[in-house]
N, C-alpha and C positions, 0 to 999 in steps of 0.2 A: 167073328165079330170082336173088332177092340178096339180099343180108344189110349194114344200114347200121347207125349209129348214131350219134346225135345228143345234143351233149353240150348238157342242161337245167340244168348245175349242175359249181362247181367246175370250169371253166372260167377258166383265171385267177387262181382262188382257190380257197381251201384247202376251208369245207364248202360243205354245199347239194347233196351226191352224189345225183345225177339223170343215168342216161346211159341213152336210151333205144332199144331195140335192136327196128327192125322187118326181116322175110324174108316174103314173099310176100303183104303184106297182116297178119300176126299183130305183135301190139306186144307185146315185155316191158320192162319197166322193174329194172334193175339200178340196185337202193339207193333211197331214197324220202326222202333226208333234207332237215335244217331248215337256212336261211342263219343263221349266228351274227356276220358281221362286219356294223356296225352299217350300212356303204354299202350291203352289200345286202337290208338287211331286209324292203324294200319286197316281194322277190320271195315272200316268204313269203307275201305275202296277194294276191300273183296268181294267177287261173284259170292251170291247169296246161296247157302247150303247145298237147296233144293233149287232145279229152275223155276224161276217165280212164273213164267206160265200155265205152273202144274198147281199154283194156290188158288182153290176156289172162290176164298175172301180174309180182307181180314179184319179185324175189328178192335179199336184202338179206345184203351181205356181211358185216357185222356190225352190234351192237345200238348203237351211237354215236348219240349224237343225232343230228349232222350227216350221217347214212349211213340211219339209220332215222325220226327225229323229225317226217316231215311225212307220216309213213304216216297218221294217220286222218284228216288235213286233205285228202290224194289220196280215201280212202273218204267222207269226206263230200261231196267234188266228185260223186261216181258211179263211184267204182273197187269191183268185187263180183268179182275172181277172187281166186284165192287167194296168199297170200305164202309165198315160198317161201326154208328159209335152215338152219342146223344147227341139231341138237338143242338145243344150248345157248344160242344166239342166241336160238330162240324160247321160251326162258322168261326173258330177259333182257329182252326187248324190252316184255313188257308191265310190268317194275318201272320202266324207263326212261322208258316213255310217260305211265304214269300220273306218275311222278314229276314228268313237264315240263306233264301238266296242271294238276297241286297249285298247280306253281311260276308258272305262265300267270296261274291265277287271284287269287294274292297279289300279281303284279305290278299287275296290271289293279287291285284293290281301291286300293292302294298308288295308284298313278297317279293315279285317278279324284279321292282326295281331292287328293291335290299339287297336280293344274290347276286345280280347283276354288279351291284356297287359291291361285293364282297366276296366277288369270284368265287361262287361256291353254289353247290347242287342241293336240293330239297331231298329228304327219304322218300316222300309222298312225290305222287305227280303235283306240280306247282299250276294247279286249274280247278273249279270249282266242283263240288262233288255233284252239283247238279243248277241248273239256270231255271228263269222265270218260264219259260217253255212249259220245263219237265212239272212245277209248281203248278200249271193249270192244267195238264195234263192230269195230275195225279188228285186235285180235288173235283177231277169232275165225276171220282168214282165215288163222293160221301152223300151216304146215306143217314139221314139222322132219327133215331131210334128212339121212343118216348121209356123212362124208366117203367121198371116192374111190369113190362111189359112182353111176354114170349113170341119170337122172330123168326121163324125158319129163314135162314143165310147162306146154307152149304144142304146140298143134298141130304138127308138123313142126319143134321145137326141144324138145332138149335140154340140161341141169343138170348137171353136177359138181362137186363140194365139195371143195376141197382146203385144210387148214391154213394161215394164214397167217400165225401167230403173234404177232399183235397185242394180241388179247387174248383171254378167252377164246371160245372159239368161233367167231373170226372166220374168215373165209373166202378164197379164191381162186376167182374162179366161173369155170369155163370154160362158154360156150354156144355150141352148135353145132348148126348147120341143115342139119335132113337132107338136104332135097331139093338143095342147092349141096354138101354135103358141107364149107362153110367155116365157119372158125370165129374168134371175138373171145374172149380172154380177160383179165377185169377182175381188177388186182391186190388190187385192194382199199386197206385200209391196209396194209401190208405191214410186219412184225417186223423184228425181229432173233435173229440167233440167240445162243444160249446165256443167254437173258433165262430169270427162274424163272418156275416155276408152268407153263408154254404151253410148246407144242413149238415148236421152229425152223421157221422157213416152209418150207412143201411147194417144189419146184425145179419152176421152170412144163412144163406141159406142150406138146406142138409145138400152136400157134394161125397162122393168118392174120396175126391183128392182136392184139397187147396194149395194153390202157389202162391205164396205170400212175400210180400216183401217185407225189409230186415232193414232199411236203412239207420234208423236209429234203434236196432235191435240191440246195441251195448248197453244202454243208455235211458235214465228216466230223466224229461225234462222239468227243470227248476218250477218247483212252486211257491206260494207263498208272494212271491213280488211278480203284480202281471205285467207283462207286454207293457203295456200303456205308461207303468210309472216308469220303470227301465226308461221307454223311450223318451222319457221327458228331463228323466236325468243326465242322458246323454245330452241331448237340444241343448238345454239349460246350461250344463260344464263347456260343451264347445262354444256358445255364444256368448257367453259368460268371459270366455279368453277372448273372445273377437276371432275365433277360429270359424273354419266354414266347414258343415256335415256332408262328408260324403259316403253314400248308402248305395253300392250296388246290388241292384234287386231284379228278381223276375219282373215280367211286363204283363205276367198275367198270374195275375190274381194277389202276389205279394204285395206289388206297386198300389194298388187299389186297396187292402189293407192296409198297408200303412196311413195313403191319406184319410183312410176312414179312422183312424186313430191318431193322425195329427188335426185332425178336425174336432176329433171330442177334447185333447188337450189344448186346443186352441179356445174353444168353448166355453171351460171351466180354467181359462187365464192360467195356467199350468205350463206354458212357455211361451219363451219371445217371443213378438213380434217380427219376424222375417219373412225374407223371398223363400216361398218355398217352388224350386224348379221341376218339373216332373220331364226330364228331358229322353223321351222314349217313343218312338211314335207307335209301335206296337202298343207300348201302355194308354197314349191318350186315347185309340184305336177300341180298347178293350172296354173303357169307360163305358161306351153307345152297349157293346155287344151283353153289359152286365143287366142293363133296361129293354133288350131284347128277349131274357129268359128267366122270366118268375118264377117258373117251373123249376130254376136250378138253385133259385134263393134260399135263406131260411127266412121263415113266418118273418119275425122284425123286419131286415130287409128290404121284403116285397111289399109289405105294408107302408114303408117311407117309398119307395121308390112309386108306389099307385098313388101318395100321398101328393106327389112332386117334390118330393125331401131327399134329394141326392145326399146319401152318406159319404158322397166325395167332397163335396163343394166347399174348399177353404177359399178366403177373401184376399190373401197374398200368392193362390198358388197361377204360376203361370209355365202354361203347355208350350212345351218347347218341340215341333212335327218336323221341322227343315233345320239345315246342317245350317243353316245362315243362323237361326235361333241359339241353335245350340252354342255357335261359338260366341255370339254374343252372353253368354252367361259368363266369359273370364272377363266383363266390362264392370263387373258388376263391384263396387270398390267397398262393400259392407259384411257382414258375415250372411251366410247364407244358408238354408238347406237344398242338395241335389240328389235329387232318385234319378239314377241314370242304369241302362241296362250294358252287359250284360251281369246277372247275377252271381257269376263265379268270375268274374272280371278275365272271360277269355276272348270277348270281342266288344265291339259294340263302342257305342260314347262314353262306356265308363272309361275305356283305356286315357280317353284322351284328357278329361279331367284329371286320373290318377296322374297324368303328366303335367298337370298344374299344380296340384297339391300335396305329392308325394313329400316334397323336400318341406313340409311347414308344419314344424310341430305346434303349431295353434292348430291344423285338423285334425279331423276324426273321421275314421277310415269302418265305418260303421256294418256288420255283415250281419243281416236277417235272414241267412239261408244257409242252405249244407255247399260247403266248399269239398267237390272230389278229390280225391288224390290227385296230383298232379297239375290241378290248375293252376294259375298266377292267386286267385283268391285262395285257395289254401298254403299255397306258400309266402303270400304275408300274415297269413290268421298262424301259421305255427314258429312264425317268429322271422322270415329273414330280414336281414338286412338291408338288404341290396336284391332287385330283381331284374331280369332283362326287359325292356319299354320298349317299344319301336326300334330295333338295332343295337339298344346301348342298354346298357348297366346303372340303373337311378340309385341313391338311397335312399329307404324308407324313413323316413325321420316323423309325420304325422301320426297322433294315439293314433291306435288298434282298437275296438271295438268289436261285440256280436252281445248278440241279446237270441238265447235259443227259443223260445216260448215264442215265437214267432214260427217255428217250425210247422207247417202243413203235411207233416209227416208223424204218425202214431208212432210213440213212444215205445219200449218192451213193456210194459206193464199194458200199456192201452194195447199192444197187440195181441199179448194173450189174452187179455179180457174178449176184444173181438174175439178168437179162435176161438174161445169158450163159450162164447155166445150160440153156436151152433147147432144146432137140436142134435143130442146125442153125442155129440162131441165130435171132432174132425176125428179120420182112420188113418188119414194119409198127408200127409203134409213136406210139400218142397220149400226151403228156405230160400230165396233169391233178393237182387236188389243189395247187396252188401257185402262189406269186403272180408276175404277168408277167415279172418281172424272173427268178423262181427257177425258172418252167417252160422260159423260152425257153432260160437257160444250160444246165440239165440235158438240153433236147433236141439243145444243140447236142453236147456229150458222148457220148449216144448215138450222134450221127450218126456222130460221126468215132471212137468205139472200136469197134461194132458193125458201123458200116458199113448201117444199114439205113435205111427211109426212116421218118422222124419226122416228125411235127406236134401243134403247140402250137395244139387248138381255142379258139373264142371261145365264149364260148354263144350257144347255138343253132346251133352251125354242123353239119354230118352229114357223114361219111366211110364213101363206099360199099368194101367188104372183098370 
């Protein structure tokens, strides 16, 4: 009788959440998602470890790309049990998938002609890692799971759900094997508390072993000046020059944040008067799915939204769903603000904007999220000059902007406080989710506040519990 688990992903680095958890012969797979840092892209279009015919289920803590995004690439390898994840995850997940097929296939289109005009080969195969097929294929396996509530999923293993306050519907999975009676539990991405809309992360429950994620494990995020004035000092300074704000943001859950906070600054006359563009159809998408699930709210909230007091609802904002919309926003001859996706600026509408507004230092190039190693948005957040755009080489001349307090990622301080939260204190502890430098220091922290035994896996490496 044992229970291991073997880290496929986010080892070292932040996405690609793959941690695979076999007891007595039964394999589950906890999280199924896609590599976005460009050193490891190659692992996306590898056969996956184990043959995925051999995984019982898997169970996905939340709908992120990088945590769910390589689900129908697993189902096209030969993965046929069923996914298992919250209520509201699983109707998240198929706007998110389908979205990163859409987005697959205009790269690939995009591409095909560029090498073509540039007589030159891709490293990757130049075709989509997966199509709308594979995208309904793979949600027909989602099962949704009410929190705090115990699931049998896999032969002789059970499911628990618990809030994690990340975003909406994310999770905390505890999984435990009956016949050893031990158990691992995966943090997930892990919240913050007092953040709106989502409740504060659930306090873990007593496990063997917790895997945790480390993304801002270097790092305690700024206090003292919230979110909300930040964001209006930004507004304010870019409108103020006749500049126009550009925010690349997640489509789910950041986007919906923000306008819940450019509404209250609008509110209390705290900044201009502008267009505010929400140009993302995932995002307009997510709006409906946030009044689908109370269950996923925190108390305020759910109370406005029963109220009919949508905490979206600004008087200038207009939803931008079709590519005709979207291009209509460079008509627009006034200062503006745009939430356009994607969040780390590696695909999506934000590129195309960044190609309107690149060159004009009256804007503001505004980032409310963790930019990876390697993407285009972290290589203008650490300063270049000049980046490659559609073929060619722009410069960056528009402010630079982030505002971190926006982070839906627990801080070190909030994460050892979770781990300590523990009845009896965690025994066992894997650090994941972050990069070598910022998992190893966070493990060492744990070791010496906690006092328990940590490890910072490599991928592929397994840890019997």
């Amino acid at each position: 009788m044992s229970l291991s688990v073997t880290f496929l992903g986010a080892a070292k680095n932040v996405t690609g959440s793959r941690h695979l958890v076999e007891a007595d012969g039964v394999r589950v797979l906890i999280d199924c998602g896609l590599y976005q840092e460009r050193y490891n892209a190659a692992r996306n279009w590898e056969p996956f470890a184990v043959p995925p015919s051999s995984i019982e289920a898997v169970v996905l803590t939340h709908a992120h790309i990088d945590h769910a995004g390589w689900l129908p690439r697993l189902v096209r390898q030969g993965f046929h049990g069923l996914t298992h994840c919250s209520s509201a995850t699983a109707e998240i997940v198929p706007i998110v998938l389908a979205d990163a097929a859409h987005l697959q296939a205009e790269d690939v289109a995009w591409k095909k002609k560029r090498h073509a005009a540039e007589q030159r080969e891709s490293v990757h195969p130049v075709e989509p890692l997966y199509e709308e097929k594979d995208v309904d294929t793979a949600c027909q396996s989602l099962r949704g799971m009410p929190f705090a509530v115990t699931q049998r999923i896999a032969p002789g293993i059970d499911a628990t759900l618990l809030p994690s306050g990340h975003i909406l519907g994310a999770s905390i999975v505890l999984i435990t094997h009956l016949n050893s009676g031990k158990s691992v539990l995966f943090s997930g991405d892990l919240g913050r508390p007092s953040r709106p809309l989502v409740p504060d992360p659930a306090p873990p429950p007593k496990a063997d072993c917790v895997v945790v994620e480390s993304t801002y494990g270097d790092r305690i995020h700024e206090d003292g000046v919230d979110v909300a004035t930040q964001l209006g000092e930004v507004v304010s300074a870019t409108i103020g020059r006749g500049g126009t704000l550009l925010i690349p943001c997640f489509a789910v859950e950041r986007a919906q944040e923000l306008l819940f906070h450019l509404q209250q600054l609008r509110k209390h006359n705290r900044i201009p008067k502008v267009p505010v563009f929400l140009d993302s159809p995932m995002a307009i998408r997510m709006l409906k799915v946030f009044g689908h699930h109370p269950e996923a709210l925190d108390a305020m909230s759910r109370g406005r939204m029963a109220a009919g007091d949508s905490p979206f609802k600004l008087p200038d904002l207009r939803l931008c769903s079709t590519r005709e919309e979207s291009k209509k926003i460079n008509d627009v001859d006034r200062p503006a603000i745009i939430i356009a996706g994607s969040g780390m600026c590696t695909g999506g509408r934000i590129k195309h904007h960044l190609s309107q507004h690149l060159d004009n230092e009256l804007n503001t190039l505004l980032f409310v999220g963790y930019q990876a190693s390697g993407t285009l948005g972290r290589l203008i957040l650490d300063g270049a000059r000049q980046v490659r755009l559609f073929g060619g080489y722009r410069p960056v001349c528009m402010q630079v902007a982030q505002i971190h307090g926006f982070s839906g990622h627990a801080d070190q301080r909030e994460l050892l406080t979770w781990l300590g939260k523990m009845p009896g204190g965690p025994r066992k502890v894997a650090v994941v989710h972050g990069g070598s430098q910022v998992t190893t220091l966070f493990a060492g922290l744990v070791s010496s506040q906690l006092g328990c035994d940590v490890t910072v896996p490599e991928f592929g490496d397994r840890i019997e519990i």
